[in-house]
C-alpha positions as CSV (number, residue, x, y, z in Angstrom):
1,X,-2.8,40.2,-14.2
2,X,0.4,38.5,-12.9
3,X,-1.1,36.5,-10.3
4,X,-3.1,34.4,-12.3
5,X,0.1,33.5,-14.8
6,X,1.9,32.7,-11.6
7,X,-1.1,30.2,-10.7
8,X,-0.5,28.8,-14.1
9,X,2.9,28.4,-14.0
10,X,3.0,26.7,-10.6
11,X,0.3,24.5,-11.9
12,X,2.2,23.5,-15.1
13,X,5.6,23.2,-13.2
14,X,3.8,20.9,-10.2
15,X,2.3,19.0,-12.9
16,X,5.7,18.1,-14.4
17,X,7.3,16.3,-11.6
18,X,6.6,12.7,-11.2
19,X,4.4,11.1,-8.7
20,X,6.1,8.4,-6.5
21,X,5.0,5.2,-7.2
22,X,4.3,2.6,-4.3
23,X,6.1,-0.9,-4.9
24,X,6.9,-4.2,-2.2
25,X,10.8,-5.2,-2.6
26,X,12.0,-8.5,-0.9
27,X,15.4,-8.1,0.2
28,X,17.8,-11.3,0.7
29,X,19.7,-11.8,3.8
30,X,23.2,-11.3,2.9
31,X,24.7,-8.4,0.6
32,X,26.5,-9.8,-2.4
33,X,30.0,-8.8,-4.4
34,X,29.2,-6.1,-6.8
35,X,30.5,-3.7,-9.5
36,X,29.4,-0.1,-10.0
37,X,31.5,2.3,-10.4
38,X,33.9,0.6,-8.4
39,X,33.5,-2.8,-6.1
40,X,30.8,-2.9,-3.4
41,X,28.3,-4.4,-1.7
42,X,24.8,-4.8,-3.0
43,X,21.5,-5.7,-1.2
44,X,19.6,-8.5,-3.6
45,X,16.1,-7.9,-4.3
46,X,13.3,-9.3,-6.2
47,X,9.9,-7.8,-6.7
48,X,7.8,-11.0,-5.9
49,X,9.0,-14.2,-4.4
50,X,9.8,-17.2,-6.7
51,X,11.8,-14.2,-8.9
52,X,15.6,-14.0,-9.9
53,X,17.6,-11.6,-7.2
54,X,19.2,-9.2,-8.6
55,X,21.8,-6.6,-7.2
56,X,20.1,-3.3,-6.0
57,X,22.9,-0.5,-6.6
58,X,21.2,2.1,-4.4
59,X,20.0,2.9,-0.6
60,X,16.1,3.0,0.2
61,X,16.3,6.0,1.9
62,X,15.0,6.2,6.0
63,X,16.1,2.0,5.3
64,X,18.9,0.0,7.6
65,X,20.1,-3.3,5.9
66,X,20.7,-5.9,8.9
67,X,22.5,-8.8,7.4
68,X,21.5,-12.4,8.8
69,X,17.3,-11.2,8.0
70,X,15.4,-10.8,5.3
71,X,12.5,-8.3,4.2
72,X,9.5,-7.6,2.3
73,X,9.7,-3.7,2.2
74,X,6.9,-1.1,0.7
75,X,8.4,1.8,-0.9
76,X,8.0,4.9,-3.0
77,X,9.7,5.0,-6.1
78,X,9.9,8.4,-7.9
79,X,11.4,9.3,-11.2
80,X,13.9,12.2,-10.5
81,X,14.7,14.1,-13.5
82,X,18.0,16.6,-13.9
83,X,20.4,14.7,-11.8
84,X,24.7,14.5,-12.4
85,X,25.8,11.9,-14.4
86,X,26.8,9.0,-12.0
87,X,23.7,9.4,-9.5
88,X,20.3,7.7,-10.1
89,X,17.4,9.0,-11.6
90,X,15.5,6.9,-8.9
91,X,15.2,7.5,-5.6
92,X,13.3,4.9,-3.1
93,X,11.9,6.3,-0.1
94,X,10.8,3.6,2.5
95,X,7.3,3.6,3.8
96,X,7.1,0.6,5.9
97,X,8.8,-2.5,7.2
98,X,5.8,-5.1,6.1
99,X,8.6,-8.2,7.8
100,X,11.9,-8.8,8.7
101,X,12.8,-12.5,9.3
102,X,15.7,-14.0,10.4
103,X,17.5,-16.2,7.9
104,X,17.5,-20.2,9.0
């Protein structure tokens, strides 16, 4: 009798988390002058080219920013849920490299 309540609640439990979503970020060249909770650097990124940069606040994790190139990057991006305060609720995972050109 307990092992199928078990089942159920590992289904219910696996069903609540969120799936990661797959997204392409273009990342500019040069990090820029930014304010979180204190001053830092930020990467710029735009979803599709043409678009407004704006300041990226957070790492893409297994991701290392070389300054002078820029990138179109495919990631995961999952919802977290139950995290402090001052962290993100997102975390971005890369998945590949699609280019990294150097900046003319």
């Amino acid at each position: 009798m307990k092992a199928p309540l078990l089942l159920c609640s590992a289904l219910l439990l696996s069903a609540c988390q969120s799936t990661p979503a797959t997204e392409t970020l273009y990342i500019k060249s040069q990090l820029a002058d930014c304010i979180g909770v204190a001053p830092m650097k930020c990467m710029q990124v735009r979803g599709q080219p043409g678009e407004s940069w704006s300041f990226f606040y957070q790492q893409i994790e297994g991701f290392t920013f070389e300054s002078g190139y820029n990138y179109e990057l495919e990631v995961s991006k999952e919802q977290l849920t139950d995290v402090p305060a001052d962290a993100s609720s997102v975390r971005y995972q890369l998945i590949k490299v699609v280019s990294k050109q150097a900046d003319r």
